[in-house]
N, C-alpha and C positions, 0 to 999 in steps of 0.2 A: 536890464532891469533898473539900473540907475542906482540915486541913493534916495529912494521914495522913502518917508518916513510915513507909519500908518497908527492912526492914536483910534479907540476904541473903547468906549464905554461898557461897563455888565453889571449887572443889577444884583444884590443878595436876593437869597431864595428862602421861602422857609418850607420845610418837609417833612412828612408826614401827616399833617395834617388830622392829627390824632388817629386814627383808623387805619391811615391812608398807607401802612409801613411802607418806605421804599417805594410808593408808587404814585403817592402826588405831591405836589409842588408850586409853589407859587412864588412869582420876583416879587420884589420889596423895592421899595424905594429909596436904598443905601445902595452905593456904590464903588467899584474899583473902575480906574482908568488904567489903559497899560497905551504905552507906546513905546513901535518896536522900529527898527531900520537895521540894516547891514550897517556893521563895525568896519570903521575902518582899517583897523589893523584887529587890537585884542579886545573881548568881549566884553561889555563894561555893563552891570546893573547898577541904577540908581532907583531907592526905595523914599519916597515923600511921606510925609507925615507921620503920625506917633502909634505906637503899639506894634510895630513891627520886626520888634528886635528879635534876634533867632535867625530870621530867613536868610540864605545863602547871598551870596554876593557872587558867586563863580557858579560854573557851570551843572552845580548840582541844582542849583533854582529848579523849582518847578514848571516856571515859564519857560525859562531856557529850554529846559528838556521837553517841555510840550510843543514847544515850535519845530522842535525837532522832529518832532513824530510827524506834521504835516511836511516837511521838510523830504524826511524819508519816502511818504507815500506818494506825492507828487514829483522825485525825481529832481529838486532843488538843490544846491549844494549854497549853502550860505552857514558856515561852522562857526561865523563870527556875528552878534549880533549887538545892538547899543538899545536896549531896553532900561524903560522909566514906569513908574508904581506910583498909584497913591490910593490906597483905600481908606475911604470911609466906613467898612466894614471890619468888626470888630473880629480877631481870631480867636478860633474854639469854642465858639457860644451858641454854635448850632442858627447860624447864618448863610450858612454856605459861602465864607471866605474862601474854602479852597477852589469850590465847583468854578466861583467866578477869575477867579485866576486861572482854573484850567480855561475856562471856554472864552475869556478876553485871550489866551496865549494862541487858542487855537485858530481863531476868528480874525487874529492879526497875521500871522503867521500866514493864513490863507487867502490874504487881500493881498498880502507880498509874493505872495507867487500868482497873482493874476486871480485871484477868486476859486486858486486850483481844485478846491471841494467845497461843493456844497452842504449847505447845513446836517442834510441827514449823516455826512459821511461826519460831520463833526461831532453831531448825537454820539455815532460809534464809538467812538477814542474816547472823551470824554466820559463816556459809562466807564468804559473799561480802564480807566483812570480811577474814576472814582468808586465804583463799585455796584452802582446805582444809579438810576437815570432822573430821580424825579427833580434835584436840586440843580444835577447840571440841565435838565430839558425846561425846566424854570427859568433860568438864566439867558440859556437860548433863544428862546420862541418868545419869552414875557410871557404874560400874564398867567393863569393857574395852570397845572399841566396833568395827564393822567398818563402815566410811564408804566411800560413793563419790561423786565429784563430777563432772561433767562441765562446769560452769563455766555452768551455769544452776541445776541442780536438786543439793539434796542428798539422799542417801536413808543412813540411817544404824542400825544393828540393835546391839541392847546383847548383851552376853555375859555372863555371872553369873561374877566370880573363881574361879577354885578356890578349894575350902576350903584354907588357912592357905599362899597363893601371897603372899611381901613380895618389895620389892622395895630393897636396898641402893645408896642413889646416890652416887655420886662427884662433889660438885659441885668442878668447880675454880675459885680463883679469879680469874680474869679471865672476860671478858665476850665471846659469838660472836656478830656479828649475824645472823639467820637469811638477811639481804640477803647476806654475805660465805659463807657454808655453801653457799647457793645458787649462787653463780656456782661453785662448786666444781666440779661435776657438767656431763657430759660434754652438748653435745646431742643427740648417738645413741649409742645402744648396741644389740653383739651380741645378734643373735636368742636365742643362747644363755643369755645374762646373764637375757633378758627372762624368758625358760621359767623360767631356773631359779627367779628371784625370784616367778614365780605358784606353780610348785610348794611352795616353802618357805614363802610365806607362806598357800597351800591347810591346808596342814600344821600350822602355827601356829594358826588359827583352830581347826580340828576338835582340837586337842591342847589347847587354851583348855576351849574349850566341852567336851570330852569327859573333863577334867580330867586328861589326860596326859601329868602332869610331865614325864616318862621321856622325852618326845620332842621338849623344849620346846627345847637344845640343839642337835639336827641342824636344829629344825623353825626358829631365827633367825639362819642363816647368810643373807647376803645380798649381791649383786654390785651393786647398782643405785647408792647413794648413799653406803656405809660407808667402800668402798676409796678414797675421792673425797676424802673428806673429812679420813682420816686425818692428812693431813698436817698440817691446823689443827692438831690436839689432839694434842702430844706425849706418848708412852705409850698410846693409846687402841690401837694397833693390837696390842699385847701384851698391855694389859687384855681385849680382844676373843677373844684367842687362848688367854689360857692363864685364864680363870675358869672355866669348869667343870671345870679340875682342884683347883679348889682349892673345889668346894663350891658353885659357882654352877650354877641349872640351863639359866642360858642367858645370855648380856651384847649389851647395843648400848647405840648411841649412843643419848642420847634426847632426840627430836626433832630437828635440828638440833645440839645441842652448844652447849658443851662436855661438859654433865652425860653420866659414862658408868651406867649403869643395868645392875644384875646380880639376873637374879629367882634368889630361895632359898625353901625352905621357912620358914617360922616355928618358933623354939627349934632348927633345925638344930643338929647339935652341930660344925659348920664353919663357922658363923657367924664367929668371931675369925680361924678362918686364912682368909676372903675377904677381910676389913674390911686384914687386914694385907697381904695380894696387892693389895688395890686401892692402898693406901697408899705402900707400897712400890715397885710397879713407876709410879705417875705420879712420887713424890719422887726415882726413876732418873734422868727423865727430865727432872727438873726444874721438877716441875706439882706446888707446891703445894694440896690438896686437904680439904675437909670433908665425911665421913661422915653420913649420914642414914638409918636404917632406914624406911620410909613403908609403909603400909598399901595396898590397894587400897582405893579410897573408893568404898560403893555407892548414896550416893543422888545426887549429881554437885550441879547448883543446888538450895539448899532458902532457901525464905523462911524467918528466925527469929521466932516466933511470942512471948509471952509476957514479953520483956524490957521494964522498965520505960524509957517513952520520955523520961520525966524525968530518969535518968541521962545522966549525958554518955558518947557514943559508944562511948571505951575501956574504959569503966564496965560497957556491954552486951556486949563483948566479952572482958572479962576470965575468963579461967577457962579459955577455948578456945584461944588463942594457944599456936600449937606453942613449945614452948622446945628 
């Protein structure tokens, strides 16, 4: 096998998509790179750029131990590896930082034993990593996704963006943990609640894929997780309420939170009075916040081909780094 070294792009996700609990997904256009190779001798993590303090540096990493799991089911023995990091993806803000660290760890990991599994076996691991399929099947495949999980099996179908569908996020800064979002939410709810959030997120989907801006608004009202959780994220229930007066075709939370997420067209000419609606009404309520326009991203994991491996890491990554 040599000492192939394998770099690999993955895209943040946002999930839920208001209705959508745990079962839809979409990549964004922030990103992590991971690049992985066999250690020469002992296993060395190096993490690039800022906000990453916390993460292991030895073998409890997440990536480490993800490589691992391809490692084991392909029958590879490489216990030593020299993995590299740098996200442009913000932790704990309901971006799906972790999903893309699992499925950059998985997807390199899998190029270094020859391609030994293909995507769907990566879908597998990955859910059962993370708990849920929509942010990691977002990651994977790009562009929007509709996942279902049953806590064995993932089965997970891609969407094709509408043409010129962006998406304007509100990250704030502090940090939700998706463990603290979670106990938020209730353990039963109205039969009603339940209808309504299959019919809106029915709606969603066929307004997705049929490319029906116009109904994207009615179609990510949602009862199940949003009302739950509002209380975390000061302003979010106002951001929620009154964006698509001001130009947005539809707002939720995304993923978990804090980040609030508002889809608009591309060049809208209400772009500035969203950006200041969003601004505005969190700095009301005392949520300082940064602005991000993001793209939908359609090819979700791609290995990068071409870069000279002789460069040092930031080297091969320079040029692509959202600023």
């Amino acid at each position: 096998m040599g000492m192939r070294s394998v770099l690999v792009r993955v895209p943040a996700s946002t999930a839920n998509l208001g209705p959508g609990f745990d079962c839809l997904g979409m990549a964004l256009s922030l990103y992590t790179w991971i690049e992985m190779k066999p250690a020469d001798k002992a296993t060395v993590i190096r993490l690039h750029g800022e906000g990453l303090e916390g993460i292991p540096l030895d073998k409890s990493n997440l990536i480490y131990k993800t490589a691992q799991l391809v490692f084991q089911e392909t029958g590879t023995d490489l216990p030593e590896l020299e993995i590299d990091m740098y996200s442009d993806i913000p932790l704990t803000r309901g971006l799906g930082s972790s999903a893309s660290a699992i499925v950059g760890a998985l997807t390199a990991a899998s190029e270094l034993t020859g391609g030994g599994l293909d995507r769907d076996a990566l879908l597998q691991i990955a859910s059962r990593l993370e708990g849920h399929p929509d942010n990691v099947g977002a990651s994977l495949f790009g562009g929007i996704v509709a996942a279902a999980w049953d806590g064995t099996r993932a089965d997970c179908l891609r969407i094709e963006p509408p043409a010129g569908l962006a998406a304007l996020v509100a990250i704030p800064r502090f940090q939700l943990s998706t463990e603290k979002a979670r106990h938020a939410l209730p353990e039963q709810l109205a039969l009603s609640d339940a209808v309504h959030n299959i019919g809106r997120s029915s709606l969603l989907v066929a307004a997705l894929a049929g490319g029906r801006l116009d109904m994207i608004r009615h179609a990510m009202k949602d009862k199940l997780h949003q009302p739950y959780r509002a209380a975390l994220i000061p302003g979010m229930a106002e951001v929620l309420e009154g964006a698509s007066d001001h130009g947005a075709l539809g707002a939720a939370l995304s993923g978990a939170g804090p980040t609030l997420l508002a889809l608009i067209e591309n060049g809208s000419p209400r772009m500035r009075e969203l950006e200041a609606f969003l601004l505005s009404t969190l700095s009301a309520a005392g949520v300082d916040a940064d602005l991000l326009l993001l793209q939908p991203d359609p090819a979700g994991a791609v290995v990068l081909e071409g870069a000279d491996p002789a460069l040092p890491f930031a080297e091969r990554i320079k040029g692509e780094v959202h600023s």
